[in-house]
C-alpha positions as CSV (number, residue, x, y, z in Angstrom):
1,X,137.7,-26.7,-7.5
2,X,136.6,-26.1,-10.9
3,X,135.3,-29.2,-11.6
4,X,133.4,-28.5,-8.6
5,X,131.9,-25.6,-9.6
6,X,131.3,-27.3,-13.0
7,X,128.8,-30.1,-11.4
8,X,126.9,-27.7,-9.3
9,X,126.7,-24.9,-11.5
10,X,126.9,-25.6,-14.9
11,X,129.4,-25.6,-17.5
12,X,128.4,-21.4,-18.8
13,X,129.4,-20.7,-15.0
14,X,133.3,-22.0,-15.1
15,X,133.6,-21.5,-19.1
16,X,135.6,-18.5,-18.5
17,X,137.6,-19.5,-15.8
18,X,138.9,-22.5,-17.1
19,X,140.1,-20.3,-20.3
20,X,141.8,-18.6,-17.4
21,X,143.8,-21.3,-16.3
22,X,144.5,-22.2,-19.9
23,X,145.6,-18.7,-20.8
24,X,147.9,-19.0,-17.2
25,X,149.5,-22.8,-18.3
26,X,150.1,-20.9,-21.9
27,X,151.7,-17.9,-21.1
28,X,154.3,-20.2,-18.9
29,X,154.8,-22.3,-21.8
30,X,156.0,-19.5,-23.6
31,X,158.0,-17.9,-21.8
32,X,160.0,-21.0,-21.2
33,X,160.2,-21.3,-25.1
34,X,161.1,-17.6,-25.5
35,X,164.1,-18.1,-22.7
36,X,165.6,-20.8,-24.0
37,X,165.5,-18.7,-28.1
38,X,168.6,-16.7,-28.8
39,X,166.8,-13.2,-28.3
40,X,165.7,-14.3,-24.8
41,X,169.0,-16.0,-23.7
42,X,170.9,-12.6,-25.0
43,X,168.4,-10.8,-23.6
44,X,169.2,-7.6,-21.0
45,X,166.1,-7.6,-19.1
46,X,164.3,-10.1,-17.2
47,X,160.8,-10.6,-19.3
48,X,157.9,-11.9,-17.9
49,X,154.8,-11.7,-20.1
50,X,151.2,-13.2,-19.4
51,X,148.8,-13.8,-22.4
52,X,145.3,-13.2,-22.0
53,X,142.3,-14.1,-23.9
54,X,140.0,-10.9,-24.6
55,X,136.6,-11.1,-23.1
56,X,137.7,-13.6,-20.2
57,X,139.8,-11.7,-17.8
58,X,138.1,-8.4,-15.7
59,X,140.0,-5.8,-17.0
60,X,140.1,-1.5,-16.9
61,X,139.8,0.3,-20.4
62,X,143.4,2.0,-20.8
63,X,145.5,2.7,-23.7
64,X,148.5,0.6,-23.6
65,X,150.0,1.7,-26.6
66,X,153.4,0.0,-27.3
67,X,154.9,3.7,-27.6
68,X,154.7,3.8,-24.0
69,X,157.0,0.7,-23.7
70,X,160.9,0.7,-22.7
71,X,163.2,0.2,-25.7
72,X,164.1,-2.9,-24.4
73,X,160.7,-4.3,-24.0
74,X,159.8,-3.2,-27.5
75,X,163.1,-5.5,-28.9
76,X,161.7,-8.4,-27.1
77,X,158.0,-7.8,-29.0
78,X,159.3,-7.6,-32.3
């Protein structure tokens, strides 16, 4: 589909989608690297965490300040 979209609409038109799928194929990556670390195999919650590059996903201007975050949430970030 993106290739696609490529050929008929230009490369500018799919740039940040395909950085979409890469921040997607990333964010699995690394949560199958953090599971299989010690923190994430003695881990007490079930983590699932999605990194996104700024500027390419639609997104709603809140603060998510860390402070906000469960104890056990803020263990797995550090």
């Amino acid at each position: 589909m993106v290739i696609k979209l490529k050929e008929e609409c230009g490369f500018l038109f799919t740039q940040k989608l395909e950085q979409m799928f890469k921040d997607i194929k990333l964010s699995e990556e690394l949560t199958v690297e953090f599971k299989q670390s010690p923190l994430g195999k003695n881990n007490a919650v079930e983590l699932n965490v999605k990194v996104l590059t700024t500027g390419n996903w639609p997104n709603e201007q809140k603060d998510l300040s860390y402070s906000y975050l469960p104890p056990e949430i803020n263990d797995c970030m550090s």
